[in-house]
C-alpha positions as CSV (number, residue, x, y, z in Angstrom):
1,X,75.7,89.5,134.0
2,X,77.4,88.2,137.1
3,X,76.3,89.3,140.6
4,X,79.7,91.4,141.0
5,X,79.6,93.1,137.7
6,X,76.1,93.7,138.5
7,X,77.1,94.8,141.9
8,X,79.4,97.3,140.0
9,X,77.5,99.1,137.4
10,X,74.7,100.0,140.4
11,X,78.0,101.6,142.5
12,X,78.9,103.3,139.3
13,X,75.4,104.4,138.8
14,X,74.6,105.4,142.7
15,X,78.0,106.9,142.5
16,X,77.0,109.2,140.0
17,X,73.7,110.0,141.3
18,X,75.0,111.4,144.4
19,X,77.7,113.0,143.1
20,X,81.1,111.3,143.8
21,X,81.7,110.7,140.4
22,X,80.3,113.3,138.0
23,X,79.8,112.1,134.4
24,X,82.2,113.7,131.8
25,X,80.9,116.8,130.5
26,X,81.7,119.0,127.2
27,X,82.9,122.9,127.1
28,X,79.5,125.0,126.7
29,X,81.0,126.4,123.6
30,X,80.9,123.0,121.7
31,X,77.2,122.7,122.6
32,X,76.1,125.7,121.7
33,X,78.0,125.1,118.3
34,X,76.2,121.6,118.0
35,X,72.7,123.2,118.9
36,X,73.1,125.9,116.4
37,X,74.1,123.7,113.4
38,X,71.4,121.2,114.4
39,X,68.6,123.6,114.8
40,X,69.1,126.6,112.9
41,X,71.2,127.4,109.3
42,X,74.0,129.8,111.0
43,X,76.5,131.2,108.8
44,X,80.3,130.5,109.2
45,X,80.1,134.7,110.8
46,X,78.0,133.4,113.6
47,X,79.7,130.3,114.7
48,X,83.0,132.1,114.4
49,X,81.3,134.5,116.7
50,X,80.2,131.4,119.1
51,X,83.8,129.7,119.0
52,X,85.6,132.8,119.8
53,X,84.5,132.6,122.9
54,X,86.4,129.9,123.9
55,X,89.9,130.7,122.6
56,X,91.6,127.3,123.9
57,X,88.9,125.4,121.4
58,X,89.2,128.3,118.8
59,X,93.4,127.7,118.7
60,X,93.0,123.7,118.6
61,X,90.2,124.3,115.8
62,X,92.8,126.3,113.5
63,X,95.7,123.7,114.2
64,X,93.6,121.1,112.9
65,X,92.3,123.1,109.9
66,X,95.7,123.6,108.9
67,X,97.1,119.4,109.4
68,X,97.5,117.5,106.9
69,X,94.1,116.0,107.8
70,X,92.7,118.9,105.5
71,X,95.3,119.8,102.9
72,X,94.7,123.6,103.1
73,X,96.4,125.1,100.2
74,X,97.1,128.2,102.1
75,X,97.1,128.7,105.8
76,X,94.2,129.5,107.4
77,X,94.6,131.9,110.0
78,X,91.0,133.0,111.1
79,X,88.1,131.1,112.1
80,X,85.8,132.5,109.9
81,X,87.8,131.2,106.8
82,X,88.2,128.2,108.7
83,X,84.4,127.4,108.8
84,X,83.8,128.8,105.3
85,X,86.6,126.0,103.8
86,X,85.9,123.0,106.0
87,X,82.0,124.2,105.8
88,X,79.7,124.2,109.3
89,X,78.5,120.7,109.8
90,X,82.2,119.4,109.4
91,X,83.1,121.7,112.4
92,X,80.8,121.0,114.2
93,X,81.7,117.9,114.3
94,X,85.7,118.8,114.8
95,X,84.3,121.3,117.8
96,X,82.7,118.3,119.8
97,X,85.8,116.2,119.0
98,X,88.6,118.6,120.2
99,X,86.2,119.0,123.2
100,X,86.0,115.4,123.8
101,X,89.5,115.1,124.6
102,X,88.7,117.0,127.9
103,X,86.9,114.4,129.0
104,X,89.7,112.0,129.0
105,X,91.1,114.6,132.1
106,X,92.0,113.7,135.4
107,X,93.0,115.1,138.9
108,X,94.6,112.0,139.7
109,X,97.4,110.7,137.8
110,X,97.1,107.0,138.4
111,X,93.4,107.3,136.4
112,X,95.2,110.1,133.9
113,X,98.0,107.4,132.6
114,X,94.7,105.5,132.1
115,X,92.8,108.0,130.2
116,X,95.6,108.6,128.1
117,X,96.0,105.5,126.6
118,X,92.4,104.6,126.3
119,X,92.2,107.9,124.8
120,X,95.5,106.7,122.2
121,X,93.0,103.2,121.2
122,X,90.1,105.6,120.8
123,X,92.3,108.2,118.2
124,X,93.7,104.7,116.9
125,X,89.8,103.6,116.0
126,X,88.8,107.0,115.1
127,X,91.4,107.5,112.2
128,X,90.7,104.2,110.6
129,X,86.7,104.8,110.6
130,X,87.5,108.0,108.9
131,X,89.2,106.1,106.3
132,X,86.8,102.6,105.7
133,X,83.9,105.6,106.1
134,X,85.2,107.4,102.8
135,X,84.4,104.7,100.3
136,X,80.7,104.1,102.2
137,X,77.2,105.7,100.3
138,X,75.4,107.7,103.0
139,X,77.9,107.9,105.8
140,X,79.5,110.7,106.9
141,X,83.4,110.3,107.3
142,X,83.7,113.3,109.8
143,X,80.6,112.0,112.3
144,X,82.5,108.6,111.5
145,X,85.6,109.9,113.0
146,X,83.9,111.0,116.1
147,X,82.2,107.6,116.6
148,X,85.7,106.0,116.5
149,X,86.6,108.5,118.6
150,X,83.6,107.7,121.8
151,X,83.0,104.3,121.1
152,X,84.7,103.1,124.4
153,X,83.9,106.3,126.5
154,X,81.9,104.2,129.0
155,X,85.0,102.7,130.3
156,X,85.5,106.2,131.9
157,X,83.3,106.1,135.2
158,X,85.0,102.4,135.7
159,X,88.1,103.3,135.8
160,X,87.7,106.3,138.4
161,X,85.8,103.7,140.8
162,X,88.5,100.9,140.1
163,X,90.8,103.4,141.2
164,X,88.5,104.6,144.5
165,X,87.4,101.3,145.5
166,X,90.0,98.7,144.3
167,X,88.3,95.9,146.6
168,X,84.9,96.0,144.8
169,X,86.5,94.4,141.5
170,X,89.0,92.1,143.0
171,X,92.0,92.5,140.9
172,X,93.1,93.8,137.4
173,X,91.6,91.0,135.3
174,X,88.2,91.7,136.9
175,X,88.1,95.1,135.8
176,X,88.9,94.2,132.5
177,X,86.2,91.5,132.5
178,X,83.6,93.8,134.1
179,X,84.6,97.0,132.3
180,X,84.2,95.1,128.6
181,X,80.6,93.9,130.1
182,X,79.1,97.2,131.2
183,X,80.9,100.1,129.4
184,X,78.6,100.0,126.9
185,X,75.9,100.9,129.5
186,X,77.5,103.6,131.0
187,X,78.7,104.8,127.2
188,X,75.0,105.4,126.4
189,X,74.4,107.4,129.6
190,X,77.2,109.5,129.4
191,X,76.0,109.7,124.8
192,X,72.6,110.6,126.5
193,X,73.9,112.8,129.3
194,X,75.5,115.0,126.4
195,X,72.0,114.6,123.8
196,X,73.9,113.1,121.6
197,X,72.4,111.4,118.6
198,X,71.2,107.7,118.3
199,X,73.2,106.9,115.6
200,X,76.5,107.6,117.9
201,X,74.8,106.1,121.1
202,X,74.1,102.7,119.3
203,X,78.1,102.7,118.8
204,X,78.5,103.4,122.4
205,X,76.3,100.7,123.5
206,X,76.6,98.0,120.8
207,X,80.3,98.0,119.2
208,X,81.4,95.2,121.0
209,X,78.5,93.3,119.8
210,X,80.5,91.5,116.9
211,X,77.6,89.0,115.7
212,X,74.7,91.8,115.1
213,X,73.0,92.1,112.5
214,X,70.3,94.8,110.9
215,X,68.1,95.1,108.0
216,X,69.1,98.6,107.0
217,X,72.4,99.9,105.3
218,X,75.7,100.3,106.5
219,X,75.4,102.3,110.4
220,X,78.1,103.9,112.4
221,X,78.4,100.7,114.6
222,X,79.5,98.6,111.3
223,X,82.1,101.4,110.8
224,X,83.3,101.1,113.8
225,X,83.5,97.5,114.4
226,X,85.7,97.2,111.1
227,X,88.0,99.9,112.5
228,X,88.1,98.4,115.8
229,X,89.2,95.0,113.8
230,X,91.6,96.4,111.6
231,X,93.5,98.5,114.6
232,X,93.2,95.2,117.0
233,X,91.7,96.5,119.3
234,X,89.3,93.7,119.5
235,X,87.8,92.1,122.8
236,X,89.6,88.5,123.2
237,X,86.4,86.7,122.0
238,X,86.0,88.5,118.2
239,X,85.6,85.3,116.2
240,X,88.9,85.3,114.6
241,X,87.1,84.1,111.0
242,X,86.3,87.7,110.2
243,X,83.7,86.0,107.1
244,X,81.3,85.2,109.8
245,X,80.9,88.7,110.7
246,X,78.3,90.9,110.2
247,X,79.8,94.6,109.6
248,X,83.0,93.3,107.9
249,X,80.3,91.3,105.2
250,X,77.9,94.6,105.3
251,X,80.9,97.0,104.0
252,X,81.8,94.9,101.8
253,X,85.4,94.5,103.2
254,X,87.4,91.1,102.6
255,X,87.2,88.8,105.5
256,X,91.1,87.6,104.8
257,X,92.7,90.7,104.8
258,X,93.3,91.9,108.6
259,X,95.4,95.3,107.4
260,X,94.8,98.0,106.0
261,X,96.5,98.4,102.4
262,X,100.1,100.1,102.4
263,X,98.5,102.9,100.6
264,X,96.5,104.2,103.3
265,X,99.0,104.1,105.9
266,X,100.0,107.5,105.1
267,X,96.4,109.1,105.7
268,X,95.8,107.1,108.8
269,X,99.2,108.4,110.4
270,X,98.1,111.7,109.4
271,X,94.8,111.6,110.8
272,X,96.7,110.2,114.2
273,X,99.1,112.8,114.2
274,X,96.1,115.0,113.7
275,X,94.1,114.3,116.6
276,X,97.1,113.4,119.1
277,X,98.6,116.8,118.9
278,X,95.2,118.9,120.0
C-alpha cells in the first residue's frame, strides 16, 4: 500500500472516529427483524408485528413480494401473508436489503449521483449472484443476492472524503486507484459496524481478490466474484483467461463463456427491475 493511500484510509478511519463522517447505518426495524430470525423461531404474526412499525420498509416489502422476482399467484396484500409465502429467513434477508438502499443516501448531490450508480453495479452484481447461486448445493440464493448487493459498500466513506477533501487524493484516477485498494477495509468495518455475518464480511473484504483460493466448498466470495465477472464489473487487472481462476473453476462455470446464456436474461432483468424500483 502506497504512503498516500495509506495516508487515506487513516483520514477515513480518524474521520470516522470523531465523527465527520458517520458510517452507514441500517433502520432499527431491519435489525430487530435480523436479531429475531437469528436468535429466536418467531412466527410470520410476530415479524409482521415488528415490520409494521416501519411502514416505508413494510410498503417496499409488499412491492417486492408481489415482482416478478417471486411469481405470486395472487396479490399479496398484507404482510403477514407476505412472510407466511416467501417464509421468515427469506425476509429477513429482503428486510436488510430494502434497508441497504438507505445507505447509498446523501445530503449532497455531487456524492448522491455517485451513490446511485455505485448502487446500479451493486443491483447489477446482486441479480446475477442470485441467478449462478440457484444451481449451487448449500448456498443460499437470497443471502447470495445480498452479498452482490454489499460487496463494494466500502467505497462509501471514500467517496464522501473525495468529495470533502479533493486535494488529499490528487485527482480522479487516484481515487479510483486508492478506492479499489482499501474499500475492502472499510467494507468489513462498516459489515462489522452492522454485526453482520462472516460469510458476507469475507465478500466485503476479499471480492476483488481474483487469485484466492480455499479448501472448503463454494463461499459467497466465489458467488460473487463470478457475478462480478459476468456483469463486467471487474477491476482492470482480472486476468482476462477466466480458466486460471479460482471461483469461476470452483462453480464449475466455463472459463470461455463471459455471458450469461440468453435464457436467463429474462430473470436477471426481472431481478434488476426488482430491486431498482424499491
Amino acid at each position: 500500500m502506497s504512503e498516500q493511500t495509506q495516508q487515506v484510509l487513516q483520514q477515513i478511519f480518524k474521520a470516522v472516529e470523531t465523527d465527520q463522517i458517520k458510517l452507514p447505518t441500517l433502520p432499527e426495524v431491519a435489525l430487530k427483524i435480523r436479531q429475531a430470525v437469528e436468535k429466536d423461531n418467531k412466527s410470520a404474526i410476530e415479524i409482521a408485528e415488528l415490520l409494521s412499525q416501519d411502514s416505508s420498509l413494510s410498503a417496499r416489502l409488499l412491492q417486492l413480494a408481489n415482482s416478478p422476482l417471486y411469481r405470486a399467484r395472487s396479490e399479496i396484500d398484507n404482510l403477514q401473508l407476505a412472510i407466511t409465502r416467501l417464509g421468515v429467513r427469506v425476509v429477513k434477508n429482503l428486510v436488510v436489503m430494502l434497508a441497504i438502499k438507505q445507505a447509498f443516501k446523501a445530503q449532497d448531490k455531487a456524492i448522491e449521483n455517485q451513490f446511485k450508480e455505485i448502487w446500479q453495479t451493486s443491483v447489477e452484481v446482486a441479480a446475477a449472484s442470485r441467478v449462478i447461486a440457484k444451481n449451487q448445493n448449500n448456498i443460499d440464493k437470497e443471502h447470495a443476492m445480498l452479498a452482490g448487493l454489499i460487496h463494494n459498500i466500502g467505497s462509501l466513506p471514500i467517496i464522501e472524503l473525495a468529495n470533502r477533501k479533493p486535494s488529499l487524493f490528487g485527482g480522479a484516477e487516484n481515487i479510483k486507484n486508492i478506492t479499489r485498494k482499501i474499500q475492502g477495509q472499510l467494507g468489513e468495518k462498516i459489515l462489522s459496524f452492522w454485526n453482520f455475518p462472516q460469510s458476507l464480511i469475507q465478500v466485503a473484504s476479499q471480492w476483488d481478490s481474483f487469485n484466492r483460493t480455499h479448501d472448503s466448498g463454494v463461499d459467497y466470495v466465489d458467488i460473487v466474484q463470478a457475478a462480478i465477472l459476468h456483469t463486467q464489473h471487474a477491476p482492470a487487472n482480472t486476468p482476462d483467461d477466466w480458466s486460471i481462476i479460482p471461483a469461476i473453476n470452483k462453480l464449475g462455470l466455463d472459463p470461455s463463456t463471459h455471458c450469461f446464456d440468453e435464457s436467463i436474461q429474462l430473470e436477471l432483468e426481472e431481478t434488476r427491475m426488482s430491486l431498482m424500483q424499491n
